[in-house]
C-alpha positions in Angstrom: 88.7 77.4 94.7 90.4 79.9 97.1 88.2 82.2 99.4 89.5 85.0 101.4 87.2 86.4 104.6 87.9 87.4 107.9 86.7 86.7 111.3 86.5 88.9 114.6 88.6 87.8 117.3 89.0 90.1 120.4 87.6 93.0 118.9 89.9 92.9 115.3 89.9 91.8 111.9 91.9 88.2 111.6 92.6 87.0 108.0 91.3 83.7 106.9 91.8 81.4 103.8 89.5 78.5 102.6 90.4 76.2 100.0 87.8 73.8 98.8 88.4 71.0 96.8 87.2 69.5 93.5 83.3 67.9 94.1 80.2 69.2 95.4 79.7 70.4 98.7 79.2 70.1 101.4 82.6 69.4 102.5 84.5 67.7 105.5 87.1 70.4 106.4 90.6 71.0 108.3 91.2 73.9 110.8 94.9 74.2 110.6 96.5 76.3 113.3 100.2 77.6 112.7 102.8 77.3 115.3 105.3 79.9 117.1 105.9 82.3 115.3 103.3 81.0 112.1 101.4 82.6 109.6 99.2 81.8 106.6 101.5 79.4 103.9 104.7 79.7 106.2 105.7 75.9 106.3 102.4 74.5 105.4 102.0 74.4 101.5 102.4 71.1 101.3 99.8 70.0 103.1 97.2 71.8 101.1 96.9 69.9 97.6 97.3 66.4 100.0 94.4 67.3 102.7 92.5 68.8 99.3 93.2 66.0 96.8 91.3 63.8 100.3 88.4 65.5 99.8 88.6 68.2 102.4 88.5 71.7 102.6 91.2 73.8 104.3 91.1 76.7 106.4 94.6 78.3 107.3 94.3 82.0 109.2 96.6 84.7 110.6 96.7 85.3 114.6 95.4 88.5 115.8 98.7 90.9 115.1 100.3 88.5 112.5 100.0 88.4 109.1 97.3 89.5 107.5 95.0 90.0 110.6 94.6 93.4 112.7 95.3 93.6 115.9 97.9 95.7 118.0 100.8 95.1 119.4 102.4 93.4 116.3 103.9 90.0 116.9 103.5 89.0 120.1 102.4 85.5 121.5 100.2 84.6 124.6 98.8 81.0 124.0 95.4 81.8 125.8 94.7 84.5 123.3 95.6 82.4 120.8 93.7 79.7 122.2 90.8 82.7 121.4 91.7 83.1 117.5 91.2 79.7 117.2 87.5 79.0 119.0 86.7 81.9 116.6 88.3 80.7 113.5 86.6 77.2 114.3 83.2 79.1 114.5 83.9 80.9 111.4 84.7 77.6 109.3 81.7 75.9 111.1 79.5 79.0 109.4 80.8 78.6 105.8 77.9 77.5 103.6 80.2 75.0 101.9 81.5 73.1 104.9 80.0 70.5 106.5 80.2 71.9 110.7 79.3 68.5 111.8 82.8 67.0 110.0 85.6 69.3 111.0 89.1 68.2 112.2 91.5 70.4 114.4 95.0 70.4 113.1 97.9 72.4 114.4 101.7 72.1 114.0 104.6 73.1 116.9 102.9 75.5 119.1 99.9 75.4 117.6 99.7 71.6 118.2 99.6 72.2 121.3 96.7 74.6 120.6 94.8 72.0 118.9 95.1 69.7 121.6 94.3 72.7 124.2 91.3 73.6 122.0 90.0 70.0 121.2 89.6 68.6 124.3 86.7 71.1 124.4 84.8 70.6 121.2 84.0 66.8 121.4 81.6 67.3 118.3 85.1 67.6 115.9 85.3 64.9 114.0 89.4 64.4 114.7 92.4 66.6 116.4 95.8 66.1 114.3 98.9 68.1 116.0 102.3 67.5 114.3 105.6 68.2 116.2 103.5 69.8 119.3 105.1 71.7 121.9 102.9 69.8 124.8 104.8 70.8 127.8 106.5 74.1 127.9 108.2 73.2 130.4 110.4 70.8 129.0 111.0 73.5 126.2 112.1 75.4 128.7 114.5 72.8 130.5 115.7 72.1 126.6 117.4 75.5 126.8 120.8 76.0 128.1 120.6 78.4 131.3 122.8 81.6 129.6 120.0 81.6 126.9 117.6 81.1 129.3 118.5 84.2 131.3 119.2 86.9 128.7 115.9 85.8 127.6 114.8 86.9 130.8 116.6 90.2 130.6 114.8 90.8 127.0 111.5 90.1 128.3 111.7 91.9 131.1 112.8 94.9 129.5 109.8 93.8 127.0 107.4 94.5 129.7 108.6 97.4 130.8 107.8 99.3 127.5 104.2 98.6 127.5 103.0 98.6 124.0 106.1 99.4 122.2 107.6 95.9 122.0 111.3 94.8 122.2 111.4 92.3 119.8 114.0 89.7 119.2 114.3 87.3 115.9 112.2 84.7 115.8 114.5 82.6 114.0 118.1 82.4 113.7 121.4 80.7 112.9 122.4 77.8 115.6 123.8 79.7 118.1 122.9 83.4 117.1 120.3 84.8 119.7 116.9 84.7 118.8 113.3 82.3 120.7 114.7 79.7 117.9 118.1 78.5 116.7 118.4 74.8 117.2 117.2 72.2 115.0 118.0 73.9 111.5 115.8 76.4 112.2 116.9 79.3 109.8 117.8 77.1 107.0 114.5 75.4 107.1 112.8 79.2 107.1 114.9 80.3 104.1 114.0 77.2 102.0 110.7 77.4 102.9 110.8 81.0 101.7 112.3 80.1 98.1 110.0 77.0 98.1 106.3 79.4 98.4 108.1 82.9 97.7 106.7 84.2 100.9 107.6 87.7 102.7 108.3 86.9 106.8 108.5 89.7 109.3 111.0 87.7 111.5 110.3 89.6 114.7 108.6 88.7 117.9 108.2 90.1 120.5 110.5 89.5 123.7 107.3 89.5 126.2 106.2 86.1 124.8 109.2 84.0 126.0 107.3 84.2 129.3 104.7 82.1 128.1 106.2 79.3 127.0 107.3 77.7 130.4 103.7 77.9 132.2 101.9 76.1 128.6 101.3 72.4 129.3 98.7 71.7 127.1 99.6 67.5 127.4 97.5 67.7 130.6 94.3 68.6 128.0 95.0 65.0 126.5 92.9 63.3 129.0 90.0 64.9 128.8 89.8 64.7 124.7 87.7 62.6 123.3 87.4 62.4 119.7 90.4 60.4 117.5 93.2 62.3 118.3 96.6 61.8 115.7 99.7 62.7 117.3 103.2 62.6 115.4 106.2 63.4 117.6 110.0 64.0 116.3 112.5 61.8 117.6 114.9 64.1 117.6 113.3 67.3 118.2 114.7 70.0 120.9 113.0 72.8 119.4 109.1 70.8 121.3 110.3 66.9 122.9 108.3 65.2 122.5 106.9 63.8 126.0 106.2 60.7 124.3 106.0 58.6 127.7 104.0 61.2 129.6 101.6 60.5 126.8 101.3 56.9 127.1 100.9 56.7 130.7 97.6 58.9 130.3 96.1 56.0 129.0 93.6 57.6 126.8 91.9 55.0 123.6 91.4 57.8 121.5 95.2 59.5 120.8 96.7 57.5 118.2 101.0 58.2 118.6 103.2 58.3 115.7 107.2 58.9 115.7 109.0 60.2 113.1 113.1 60.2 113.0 113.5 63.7 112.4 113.9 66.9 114.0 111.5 69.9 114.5 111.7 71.2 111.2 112.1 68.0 109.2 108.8 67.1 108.8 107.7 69.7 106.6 110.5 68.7 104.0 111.2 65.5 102.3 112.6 62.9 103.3 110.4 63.2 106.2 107.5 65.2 104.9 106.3 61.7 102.9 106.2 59.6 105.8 104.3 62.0 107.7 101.7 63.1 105.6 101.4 59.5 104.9 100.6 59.1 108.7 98.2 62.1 108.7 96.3 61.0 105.6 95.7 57.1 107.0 94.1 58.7 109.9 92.1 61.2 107.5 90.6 57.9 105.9 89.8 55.7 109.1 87.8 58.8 110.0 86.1 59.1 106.7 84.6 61.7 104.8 
C-alpha cells in the first residue's frame, strides 16, 4: 500500500510517501532522507521492495523547494534547514497510525547521510541510524575539488547571493569535466540510467548559493554523541563524499558499526555493488529486529 500526505516544515507544504508492507500493523518503519541534490524515487527504488519485503515501512519525502513539496526559492540547499525537514518528517512518520514511533530507523544516502547522522545523534529513542555513502566532512569534499573548480564556484555563488531570491543556478550534475556541484564519479551516467530504470522527471538545477554550505558541514563530529546502532557503509573509491573512514574509528564509539564497499559514489545504488550493500543494510535491519 502507498500513502501520499504532507507535512509542514518552515511554514510550507513538504510531500511525503509511505509504503507499508504486507502484515498487520503496527509496523517498524525507515525514514529515508535523500542526498544533494535528492528527491522522492531518484536513486532509491531499490531499496523499497528490500526494506518492505523486511517487514518495514518506508517513508521517502521531498525537501522544502524540491520535488513535490512547497517552498520558495526553488532548489536550493542549506543543511540546517534540511536538518529541519527531516525532525519534521520524523515527527510526521512517528504520527502515522500504522507505524510503530517507538521502532523507527533514520536512513539517509550522500548528503543526507550526513543528515541522518546530524539528526540521530539527537533522537536516542530511534531504534537505528543507517547512512550510505555519507558526505561526513565537507571539508574534505571541499579539499577533493581541484582549486579552478573551486573558485568559479566561488564566482557563481557569489553572484548567487547577490540576486536575493532569484537564484543563479548551475547543473547539479554533469559530464566529468563539464561544470556543474557534481561531475566526478560517473555522475551523469548514473542519473540518466537511473532515469530509464524508474522513468522519473529531474529538474537538474541548483542553486549556485548552496556550494557555500558544503565546506562548513561536518556532521562526523555528531558521531560521538549517537547512541543507538548506527550502520555506516563508506565507498572505497568515492571523491564525490571520502569517506573519513579513520577519523571514524579513532572516535571510538561501540555503537557505529563501519562497512566498506569497493565502489565509487554512485555505485552503490547499481549492481554489482548495490547487492553487497543492501546485503550489509539488511543484516543490520535483522540484528535490530522488528
Amino acid at each position: 500500500m502507498i500513502l501520499k500526505s504532507t507535512f509542514k516544515s518552515q511554514g510550507v507544504d513538504c510531500a511525503a510517501t509511505l509504503r507499508l508492507p504486507p502484515g498487520e500493523p503496527p509496523f517498524s518503519a525507515i525514514l529515508m532522507a535523500h542526498g544533494w541534490g535528492g528527491v522522492q524515487d531518484a536513486l532509491t527504488t531499490p531499496f523499497y521492495p528490500r526494506f518492505l519485503e523486511a517487514g518495514f515501512a518506508v517513508m521517502t519525502f521531498d525537501y522544502h523547494g524540491w520535488g513535490e513539496s512547497k517552498g520558495q526559492p526553488r532548489q536550493v540547499i542549506d543543511p540546517q534547514c534540511r536538518e529541519q525537514d527531516i525532525e519534521q518528517a520524523l515527527s510526521h512518520l512517528k504520527a502515522q497510525a500504522q507505524i510503530d514511533a517507538a521502532r523507527i530507523v533514520l536512513w539517509g544516502t550522500s548528503f543526507g547521510g550526513g543528515h541522518a547522522v546530524s539528526v540521530g545523534s539527537k533522537h536516542p529513542e530511534l531504534l537505528g541510524i543507517i547512512a550510505q555513502v555519507p558526505m561526513l566532512d565537507g571539508m574534505a569534499a571541499v579539499l577533493a575539488t581541484p582549486l579552478p573548480r573551486l573558485l568559479r564556484f566561488g564566482i557563481y555563488a557569489g553572484l548567487d547571493l547577490l540576486r536575493g531570491g532569484k537564484p543563479l543556478y548551475i547543473p547539479v550534475i554533469s559530464a566529468q569535466g563539464a561544470f556543474s556541484s557534481m561531475d566526478r564519479d560517473g555522475a551523469e551516467a548514473a542519473l540518466h540510467r537511473d532515469i530509464e530504470r524508474v522513468g522519473i522527471s529531474y529538474d537538474n538545477r541548483v542553486a549556485a548559493r548552496s556550494l557555500l554550505t558544503m565546506g562548513p558541514y561536518r556532521p562526523f563530529k555528531a558521531l560521538a554523541n549517537i547512541k543507538v546502532p548506527t550502520l555506516l557503509i563508506g565507498a572505497t573509491r568515492d571523491t564525490v563524499a571520502p569517506f573519513v573512514e579513520k577519523k571514524i574509528r579513532a572516535i571510538g564509539n561501540p555503537c557505529l558499526r563501519l562497512e566498506t564497499l569497493d565502489a565509487n559514489h554512485f555505485d552503490p545504488y547499481f549492481e554489482p555493488a548495490f547487492s553487497v550493500n543492501i546485503g550489509h543494510q539488511l543484516s543490520f535491519l535483522r540484528q535490530l529486529g522488528r
